[in-house]
C-alpha positions as CSV (number, residue, x, y, z in Angstrom):
1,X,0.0,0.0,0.0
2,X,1.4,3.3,-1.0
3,X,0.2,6.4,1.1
4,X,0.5,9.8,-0.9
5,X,1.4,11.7,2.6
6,X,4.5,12.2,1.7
7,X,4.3,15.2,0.1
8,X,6.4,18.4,0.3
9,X,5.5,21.3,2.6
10,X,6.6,23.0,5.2
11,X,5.1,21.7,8.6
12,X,3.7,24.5,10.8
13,X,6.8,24.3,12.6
14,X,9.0,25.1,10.4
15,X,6.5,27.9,9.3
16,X,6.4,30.0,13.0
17,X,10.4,29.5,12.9
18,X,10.6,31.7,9.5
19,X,7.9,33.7,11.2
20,X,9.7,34.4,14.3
21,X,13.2,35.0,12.4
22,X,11.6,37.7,10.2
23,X,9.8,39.3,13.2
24,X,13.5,39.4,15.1
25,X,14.8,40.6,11.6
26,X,12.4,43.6,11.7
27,X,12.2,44.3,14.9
28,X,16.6,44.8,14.4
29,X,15.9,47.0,11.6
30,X,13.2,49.3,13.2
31,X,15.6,49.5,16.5
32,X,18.4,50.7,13.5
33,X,16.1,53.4,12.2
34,X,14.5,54.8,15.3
35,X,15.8,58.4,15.4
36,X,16.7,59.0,12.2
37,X,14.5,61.0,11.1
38,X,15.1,64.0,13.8
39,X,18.8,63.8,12.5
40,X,17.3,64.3,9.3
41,X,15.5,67.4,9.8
42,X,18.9,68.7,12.0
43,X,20.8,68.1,8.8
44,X,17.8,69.8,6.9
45,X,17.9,72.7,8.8
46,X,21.8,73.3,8.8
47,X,21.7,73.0,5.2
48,X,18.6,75.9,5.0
49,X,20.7,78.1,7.2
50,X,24.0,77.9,5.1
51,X,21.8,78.3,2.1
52,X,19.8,81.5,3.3
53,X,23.4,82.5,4.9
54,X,24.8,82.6,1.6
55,X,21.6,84.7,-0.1
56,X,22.1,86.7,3.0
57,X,25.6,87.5,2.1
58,X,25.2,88.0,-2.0
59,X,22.4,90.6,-0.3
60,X,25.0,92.5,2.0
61,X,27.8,92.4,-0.9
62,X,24.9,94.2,-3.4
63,X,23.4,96.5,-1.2
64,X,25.9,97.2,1.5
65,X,24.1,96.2,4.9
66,X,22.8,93.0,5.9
67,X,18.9,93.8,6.0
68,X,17.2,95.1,9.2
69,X,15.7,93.3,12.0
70,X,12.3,94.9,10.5
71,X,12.9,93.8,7.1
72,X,13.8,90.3,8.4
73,X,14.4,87.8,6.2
74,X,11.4,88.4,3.6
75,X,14.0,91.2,2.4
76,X,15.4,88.4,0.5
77,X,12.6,87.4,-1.2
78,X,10.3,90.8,-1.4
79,X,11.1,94.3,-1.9
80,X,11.6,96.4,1.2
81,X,10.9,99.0,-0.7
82,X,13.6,101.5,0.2
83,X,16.4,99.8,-1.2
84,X,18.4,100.7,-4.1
85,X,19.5,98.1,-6.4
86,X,17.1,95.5,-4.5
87,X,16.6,92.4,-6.6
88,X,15.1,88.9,-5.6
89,X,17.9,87.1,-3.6
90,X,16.0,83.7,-3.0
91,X,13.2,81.7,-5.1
92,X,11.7,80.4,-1.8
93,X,8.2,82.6,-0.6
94,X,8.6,80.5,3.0
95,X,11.6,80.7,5.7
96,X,10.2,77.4,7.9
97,X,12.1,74.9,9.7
98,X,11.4,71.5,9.4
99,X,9.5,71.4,12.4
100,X,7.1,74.3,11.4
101,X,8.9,76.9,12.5
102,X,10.1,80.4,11.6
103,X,14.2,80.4,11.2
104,X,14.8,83.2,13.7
105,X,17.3,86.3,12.3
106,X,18.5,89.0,14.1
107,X,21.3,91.8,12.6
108,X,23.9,92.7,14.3
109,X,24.4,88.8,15.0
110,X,25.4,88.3,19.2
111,X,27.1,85.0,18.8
112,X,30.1,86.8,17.3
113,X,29.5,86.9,13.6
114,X,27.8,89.4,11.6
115,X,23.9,88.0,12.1
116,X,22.2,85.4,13.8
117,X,20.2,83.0,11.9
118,X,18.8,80.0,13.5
119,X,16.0,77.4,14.1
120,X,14.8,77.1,17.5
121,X,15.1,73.0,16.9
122,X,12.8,70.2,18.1
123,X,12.2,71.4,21.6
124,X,11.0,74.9,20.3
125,X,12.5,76.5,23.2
126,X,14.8,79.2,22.2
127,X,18.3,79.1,24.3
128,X,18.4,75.5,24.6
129,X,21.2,73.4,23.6
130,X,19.3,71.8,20.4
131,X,19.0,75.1,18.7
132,X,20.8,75.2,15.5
133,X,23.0,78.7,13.8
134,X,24.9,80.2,11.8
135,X,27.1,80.6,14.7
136,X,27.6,76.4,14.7
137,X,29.5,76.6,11.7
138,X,31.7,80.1,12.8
């Protein structure tokens, strides 16, 4: 008598093993990732800041003055107004971190260079030591 219950498949052992070894698998990977993206949006905004730094800087080497505290930032972007030889500086309408935030500028900078321009970073808190500058970089 020949029984046909030999045939090939996996048992239900073996199929909770491969189971359990992709769930130990994933669970590595997700430990791997946790975290990453905060370090992404710190990289994100060091790279906005050097970016506006250097509009900030083609705008004080054509006009002569870094703009004012009143004209901010949207100086590089919209005319002021009252200056002469005032052209767009930037294509972006939006100066946001990547946590929502406004990057922060003040002229005449008090970190010991010529402006400060910063995010507040993750905790929001201004002062704190997650904020991220120009001055990081000085």
């Amino acid at each position: 008598m020949n029984n046909h219950r030999n045939r090939e498949a996996f048992t239900l052992v073996e199929l909770l093993l491969v189971v359990t070894i992709i769930g130990i698998l994933a669970g590595a990977v997700m430990v791997n990732f946790s975290g990453q993206t905060q370090k992404a949006k710190m990289v994100r905004a060091k790279s906005d800041i050097s970016n506006i730094g250097s509009a900030l800087n083609v705008y004080e080497i054509t006009i002569g003055s870094y703009p004012s505290n009143d004209q901010g930032l949207r100086a590089l972007v919209e005319d002021p107004g009252d200056v002469p030889g005032w052209k767009p500086f930037l294509q972006q309408k939006t100066f946001n971190d990547p946590w929502g935030r406004e990057y922060r500028y003040n002229y005449p900078g008090t970190k010991g260079v010529d402006y400060d321009l910063y995010s507040v970073g993750p905790d929001g808190q201004e002062g704190t030591e997650d904020d991220i500058g120009n001055w990081d970089d000085a």
